[in-house]
Structure formats: structure tokens, C-alpha cells
N, C-alpha and C positions, 0 to 999 in steps of 0.2 A: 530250563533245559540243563542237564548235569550233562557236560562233552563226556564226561570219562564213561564207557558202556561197560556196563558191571559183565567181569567175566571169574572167575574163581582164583584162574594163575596169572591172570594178564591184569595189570594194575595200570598203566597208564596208555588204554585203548580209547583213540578221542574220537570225535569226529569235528572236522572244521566247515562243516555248515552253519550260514545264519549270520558270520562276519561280514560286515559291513564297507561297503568301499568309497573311495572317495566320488564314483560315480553315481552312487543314490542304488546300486543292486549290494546283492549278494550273493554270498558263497552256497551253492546249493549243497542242501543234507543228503548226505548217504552216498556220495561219490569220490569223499576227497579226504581220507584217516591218517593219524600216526599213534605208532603202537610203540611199546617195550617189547620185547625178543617172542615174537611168534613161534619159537623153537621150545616155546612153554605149552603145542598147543598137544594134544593128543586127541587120534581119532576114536570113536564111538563114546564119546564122551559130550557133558554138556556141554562145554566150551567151545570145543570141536561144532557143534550144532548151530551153536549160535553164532559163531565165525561164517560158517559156509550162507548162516540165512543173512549175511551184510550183501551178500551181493558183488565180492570182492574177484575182481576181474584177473588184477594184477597186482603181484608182493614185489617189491624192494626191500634186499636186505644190505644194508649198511653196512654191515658189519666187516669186521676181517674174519678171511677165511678159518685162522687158525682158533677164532672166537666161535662160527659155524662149529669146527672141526668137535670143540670141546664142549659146547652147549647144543650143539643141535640146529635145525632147522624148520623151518613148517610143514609139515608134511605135507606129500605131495598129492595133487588130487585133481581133475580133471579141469576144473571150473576155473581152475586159473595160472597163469604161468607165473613164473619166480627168475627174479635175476640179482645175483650179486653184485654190489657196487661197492666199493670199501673206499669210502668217501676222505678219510682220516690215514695219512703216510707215515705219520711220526706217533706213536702209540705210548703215552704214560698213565700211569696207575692213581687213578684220585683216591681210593682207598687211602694208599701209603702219603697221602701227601701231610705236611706237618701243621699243628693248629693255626697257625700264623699263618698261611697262606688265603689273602683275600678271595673269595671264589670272584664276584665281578672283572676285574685287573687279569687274573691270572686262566680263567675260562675263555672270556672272549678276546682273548691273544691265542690260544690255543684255536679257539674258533677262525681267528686270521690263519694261520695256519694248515687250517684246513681247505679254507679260500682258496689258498695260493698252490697247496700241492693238489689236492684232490679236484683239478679243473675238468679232465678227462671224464670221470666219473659223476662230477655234480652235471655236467654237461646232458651224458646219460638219461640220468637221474630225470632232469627234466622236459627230456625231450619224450621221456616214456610219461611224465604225467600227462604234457601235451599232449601226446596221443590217444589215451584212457580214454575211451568212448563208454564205459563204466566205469565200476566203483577199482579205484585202487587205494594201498596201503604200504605206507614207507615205511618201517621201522629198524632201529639198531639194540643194543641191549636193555638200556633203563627206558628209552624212548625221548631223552632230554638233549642231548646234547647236536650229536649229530642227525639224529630226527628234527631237534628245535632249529636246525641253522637250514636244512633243505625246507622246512615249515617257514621261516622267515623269506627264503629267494621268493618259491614258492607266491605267499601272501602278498607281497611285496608288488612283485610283478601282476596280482591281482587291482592291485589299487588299496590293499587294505590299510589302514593308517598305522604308521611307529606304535601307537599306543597298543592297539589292538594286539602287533604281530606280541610285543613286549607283554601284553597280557597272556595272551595265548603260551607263551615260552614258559611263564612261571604259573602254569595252571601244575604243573609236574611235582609244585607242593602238595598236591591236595595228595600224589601217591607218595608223596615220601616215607610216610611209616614202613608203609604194605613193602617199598622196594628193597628197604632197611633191614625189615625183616627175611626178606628174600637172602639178601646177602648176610648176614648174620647166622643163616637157615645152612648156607652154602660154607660157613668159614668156623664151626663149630662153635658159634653162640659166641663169638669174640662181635664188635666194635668197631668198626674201620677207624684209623688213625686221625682221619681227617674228619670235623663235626662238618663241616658241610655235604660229603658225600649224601646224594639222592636227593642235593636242594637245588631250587631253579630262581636264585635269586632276578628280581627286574632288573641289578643292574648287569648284569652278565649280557642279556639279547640289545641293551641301550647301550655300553660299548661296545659291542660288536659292528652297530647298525652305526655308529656313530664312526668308528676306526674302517669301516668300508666304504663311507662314501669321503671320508675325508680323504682313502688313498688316491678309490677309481673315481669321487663326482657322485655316484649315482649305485644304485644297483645295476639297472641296466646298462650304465657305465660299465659296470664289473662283467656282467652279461657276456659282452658286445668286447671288450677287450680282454680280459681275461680268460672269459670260456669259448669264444672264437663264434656266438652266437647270435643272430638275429635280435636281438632284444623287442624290436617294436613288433616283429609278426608271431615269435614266442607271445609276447603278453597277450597281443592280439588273438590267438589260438587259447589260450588259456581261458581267456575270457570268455570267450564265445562258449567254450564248454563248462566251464565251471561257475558262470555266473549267472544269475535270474533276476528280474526286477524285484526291486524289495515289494513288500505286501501292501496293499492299499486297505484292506479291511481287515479285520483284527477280532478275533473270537469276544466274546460277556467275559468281565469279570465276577467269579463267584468267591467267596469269604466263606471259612469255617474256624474254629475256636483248633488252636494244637491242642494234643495230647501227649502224655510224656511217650509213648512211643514216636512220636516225630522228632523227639531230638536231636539223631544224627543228621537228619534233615536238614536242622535249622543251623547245625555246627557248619554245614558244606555249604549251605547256602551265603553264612555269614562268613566264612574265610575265603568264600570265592569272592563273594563284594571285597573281601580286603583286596586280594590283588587285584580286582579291579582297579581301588583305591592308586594301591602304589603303581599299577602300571605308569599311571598321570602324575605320579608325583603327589600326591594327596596320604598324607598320613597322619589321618583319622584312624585307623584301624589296623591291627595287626592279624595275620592269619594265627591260630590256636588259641587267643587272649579269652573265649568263651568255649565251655566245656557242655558236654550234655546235661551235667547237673544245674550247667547256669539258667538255661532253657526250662528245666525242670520246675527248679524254683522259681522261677518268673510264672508259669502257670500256675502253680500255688497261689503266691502272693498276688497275683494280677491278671490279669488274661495275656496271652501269644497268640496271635492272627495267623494262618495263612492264608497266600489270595492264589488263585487257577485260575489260567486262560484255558477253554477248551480239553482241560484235566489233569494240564501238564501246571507243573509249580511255575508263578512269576513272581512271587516277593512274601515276603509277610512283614509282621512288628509287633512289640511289645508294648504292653498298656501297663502303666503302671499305678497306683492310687496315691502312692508319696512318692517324693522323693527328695529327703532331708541333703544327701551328698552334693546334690545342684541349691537348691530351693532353699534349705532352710527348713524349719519347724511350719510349717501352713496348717491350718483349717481345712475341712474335708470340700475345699471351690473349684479342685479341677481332676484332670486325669493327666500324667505325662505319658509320653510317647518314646519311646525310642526303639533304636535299632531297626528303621527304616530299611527296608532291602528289598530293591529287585534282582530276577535273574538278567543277566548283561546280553544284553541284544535279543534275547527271545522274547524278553515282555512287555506287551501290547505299549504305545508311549498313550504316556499318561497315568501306568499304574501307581505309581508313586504317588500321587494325586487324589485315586481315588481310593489308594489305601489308608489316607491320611483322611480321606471324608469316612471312611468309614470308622474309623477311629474315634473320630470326633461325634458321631453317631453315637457309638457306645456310655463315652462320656456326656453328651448329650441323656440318654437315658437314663442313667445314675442320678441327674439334677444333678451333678456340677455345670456353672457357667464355663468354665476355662478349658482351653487344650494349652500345655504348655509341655515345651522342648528344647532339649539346648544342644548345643554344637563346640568343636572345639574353636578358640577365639583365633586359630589361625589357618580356619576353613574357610575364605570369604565365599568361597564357590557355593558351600550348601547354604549356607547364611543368606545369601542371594536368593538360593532356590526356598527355602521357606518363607522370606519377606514374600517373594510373588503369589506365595499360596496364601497368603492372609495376614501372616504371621510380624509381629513387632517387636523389635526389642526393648526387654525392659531393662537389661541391667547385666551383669558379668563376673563368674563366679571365677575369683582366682585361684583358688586350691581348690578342685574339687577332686574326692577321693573316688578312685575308681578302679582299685586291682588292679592298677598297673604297673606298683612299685614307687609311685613319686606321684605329688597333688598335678595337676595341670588345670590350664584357665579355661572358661567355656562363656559361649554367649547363650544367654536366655533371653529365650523367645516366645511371647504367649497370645492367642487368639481366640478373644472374646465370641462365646458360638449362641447363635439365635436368640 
């Protein structure tokens, strides 16, 4: 499942169905969005269309008025009411900010700030989600900042876990070009001065979450003292509407071979696994380090998998026949495997598993004995999760070349198959 709902002007429209809570439910789909500036939408149009068929009861708009006044609003229309909230008192310009300003340190103090003056209003804010007996939609200009921090009380107060909420915040890389572009669209093809404008880096929503409960305790610490709110029958209301038991049964996995038209597929699939990656702390992967042309050529020289639950995308991988960078010069004994990927939280558990048997299927058919794969030497996590599938280590490559500007070390792992 891609969160961001493709629309033409709207770049980072999500939905946050599907996340996971500490209670074993989850967030149900199609009730609970965050958007960039809805004041991009116009009527009799597709966009317009496809807006209205969400189902969206009730808009919040974040913004400041004088931001409204100069950009617009969402048009107005029967199906749903609209209320301002201007969650943010103290208003500066990330445009103009100068290279040297860390975004992490300097956002999520900003996002304290916002905490602290905008109580009134976040208050609001929440008490109207709590109430949504339909679908509604928060959003402020990019959809990152002040969208990401009502998204974090929000999630938070659902049970979803730090990682998650911190996943979810830097999902707003995937629109960065497209918002970049906007503004660039809007400032006569100049640059904003500051290279991180339109990025959502992890650590920005992990100091944030970290500098709020170290002031108030808790979230609902903050809740409860600072917004002057209920915290346990807020949560408790939230939940009851926005959560569903997770799924007990789980659509067939089906496999089909990519094609070079699936490329950008395979780019958004593999930079969302990245921040998966970094939400945890795991940096195996960077978002952008693969281009459509890498995908491309990997179907050339090898085959690209993807795998469908019930027709929606849950993961693919790449087969490869060499691979000298890890391995060395070999003989034609095995098939490598890489760039393992599911989608996060929507696919079926277990895909990983049986993408990897089907993998080895393949290679199996070739008449090679081997599946072999390697990891970086300072991922114990996935190293772990392939020992459990079969997999042994044979040995550890300490430069291995890989496009990423500098050698780095890897464990190889290979699995003798039938």
C-alpha cells in the first residue's frame, strides 16, 4: 500500500490506516488523512473528484489565516464543514534559513514551540478528530510539519509505537521533489536557500517525541497538563473510533517477473523501506541510492520479482546470476538475491519468507545448488532474520563496492537448496 493517494496538485495526501498499535489493532483506512494545502484543490476537476469520493466529513486547516488569505482555501462544498486552526504563533521562513542549520535540533524546537503556544488550538484540533464519526482531513501547507506534529499527538494517543509515529513523519521524503518543485513553480525557478526545505528528516519527529516527554512525562502527560484535556477518555474515544482489530486472515501471495515500466514502482517501494529502515535506527539503506535505471538494469542482467497480496503490491526482490562486488569471481553454483522488500504494515506476515522461497525456486530451476545474500556487517537484525530462514554464514566481505561513494563491510550468507 503507497499512503500518499496520487492526486495531480496535492503531493503529500496520506492516509494513516493500517498502523499498528501497541494493543494488537489498528488504524482503520479511509477515516483518518493528512494533506499539503487543500487550497490546491479546484472544482469540476479530477482532483476535485477524487477528493469528494474520500469520503471526507471534516478539513482542518492549520494554517495562518494570512497563509489562507494568500494561497487560498478548499473549496467549499456541502459534504463537509471546514475549521481554521492556526496551530503555529511564532511563524519563520525555512526557505530563507542558511545551509548550516541542522533540520533535526532546529525543527523539533520549533515543533516545541508549537506545543507550548498553540495549546488552544491543538486542543480543538483534537477534540474535532475525537468527534469524526467519518472520514476527516488535517492539513497545513507542505503537509510536514504542523500536519506531522497533530499526526504524532494524534497516533500516539492511539497506542501506535515512536517508531511508527517517526516513520510516518518522514514518509514526506517520498513528496519532496514534487513540493520543491511547487515552490520553485511559485518563486520564479530560484532554490530555497536552505537544502533541507521539503525534507522530513527521522531525526526531527525522534527529538521532538523525545524533548515532550522529557518536559511533560508523557504525551498524555502533555494532554492532561498542558492542553487542559482528558487524556485517558480522549485516547479512550479515539480508539473506539479509529481503531479495528488487526486481520486474522490474509489474502494468496502471487509473483510476476517486473518490467521496465515498473520501475518507479520499485524506486517508491525501495525508499519507503528505507525509511522504514531509518525510522529504527537501521541504516542499511538510504532513500534515492536506486534510480529507475538501477531496476532497469537488474531486469536485464537478472530477473526483479514483484509479489501481490489480493492485487495490491507487498514487496518484490532482485535475483541476480553474479555477483563479483560481494562474492568474488564464482562459477555459474548459485543465484544472489537482493533488495528484499516488503510494503510496512500492509503485507501479509510472512511475505518476506515466501519471497525468498520463491526466489530460490527460480534458482532452483536454473540448476544452480546455491541461494546466496549478504547484509551489511552492522545489521545484526537482518542477519538474524536470514540465519532463521535457512541461511549460514560463510564469511565477510570488507570492501564491498556498491555506489555509494566509499567500500563498506558485509556478511555473506548462503543456503544450500534441495
Amino acid at each position: 500500500m503507497d499512503r500518499h493517494i496520487p492526486f495531480e496538485t496535492l503531493h503529500n495526501f496520506r492516509d494513516l490506516g493500517g498502523y499498528p498499535t501497541s494493543s494488537g489493532h489498528r488504524v482503520r483506512a479511509g477515516r483518518l488523512f493528512r494533506a499539503d494545502s487543500l487550497g490546491k484543490l479546484r472544482p469540476d476537476t479530477p482532483d476535485w473528484d477524487r477528493f469528494l469520493a474520500l469520503g471526507v466529513r471534516t478539513v482542518i486547516d492549520l494554517r495562518h489565516p494570512w497563509e489562507i488569505d494568500a494561497r487560498g482555501r478548499v473549496p467549499e462544498d456541502d459534504s463537509f464543514t471546514y475549521r481554521n486552526l492556526s496551530i503555529e504563533h511564532r511563524p519563520y521562513d525555512q526557505a530563507a534559513l542558511t545551509p548550516d542549520v541542522d533540520p533535526g535540533p532546529y525543527l523539533s524546537a520549533r515543533f516545541m514551540e508549537v506545543a507550548e503556544d498553540g495549546t488552544k488550538e491543538i486542543a480543538a484540533a483534537l477534540e474535532l478528530v475525537a468527534d469524526a464519526q467519518e472520514g476527516l482531513v488535517f492539513h497545513c501547507a507542505s503537509g510536514k510539519d504542523r500536519t506531522g506534529q497533530l499526526a504524532a499527538l494524534v497516533l500516539s494517543l492511539l497506542g501506535v509505537p515512536d517508531e511508527v509515529i517517526i516513520e510516518d513523519f518522514s514518509l514526506t521524503e517520498l513528496a519532496t521533489p514534487a513540493l520543491l518543485a511547487d515552490w520553485r513553480a511559485r518563486n520564479d525557478g530560484r532554490s530555497p536557500a536552505w537544502p533541507s526545505f521539503g525534507r522530513a528528516p527521522e531525526s526531527v519527529m525522534r527529538l521532538f517525541l523525545e524533548a515532550l516527554r522529557a518536559r511533560y512525562g508523557s504525551v498524555e502527560a502533555y494532554v492532561t497538563e498542558a492542553l487542559g484535556m482528558d487524556a485517558e477518555t480522549l485516547s479512550a474515544t479515539l480508539r473506539a473510533r479509529l481503531l479495528e482489530p488487526a486481520p486474522t486472515t490474509w489474502p494468496e501471495l502471487t509473483h510476476r517477473r517486473a518490467e521496465p515500466l515498473d520501475a518507479p514502482l520499485l524506486v517508491r517501494l525501495r525508499d519507503t523501506a528505507a525509511l522504514w529502515q531509518l525510522a529504527r535506527g537501521i541504516e542499511q539503506w538510504q532513500p534515492g541510492e536506486k534510480t529507475e535505471a538501477h531496476f532497469v538494469d537488474r531486469m536485464r542482467e537478472g530477473e526483479v520479482w514483484l509479489t501481490y497480496a489480493d492485487g495490491a503490491v507487498a514487496g518484490a526482490f532482485e535475483l541476480w546470476w553474479d555477483d563479483p562486488a560481494a562474492w568474488g569471481p564464482r562459477p555459474p553454483e548459485a543465484g544472489y538475491i537482493h533488495r528484499l522488500m516488503t510494503t510496512p504494515h500492509t503485507a501479509p506476515p510472512g511475505t518476506g519468507r515466501r519471497m525468498l522461497a520463491q526466489a530460490e525456486s527460480r534458482i532452483t530451476a536454473s540448476g544452480r545448488p546455491y541461494a546466496r545474500l549478504d547484509c551489511l556487517s552492522t545489521n545484526p537484525r537482518l542477519r538474524a532474520y536470514y540465519e532463521s530462514a535457512g541461511y549460514t554464514v560463510v564469511g565477510e566481505q570488507r570492501a564491498k563496492e556498491g555506489g555509494t561513494g566509499s567500500p563498506y563491510a558485509v556478511t555473506l550468507l548462503e543456503k544450500r537448496l534441495g
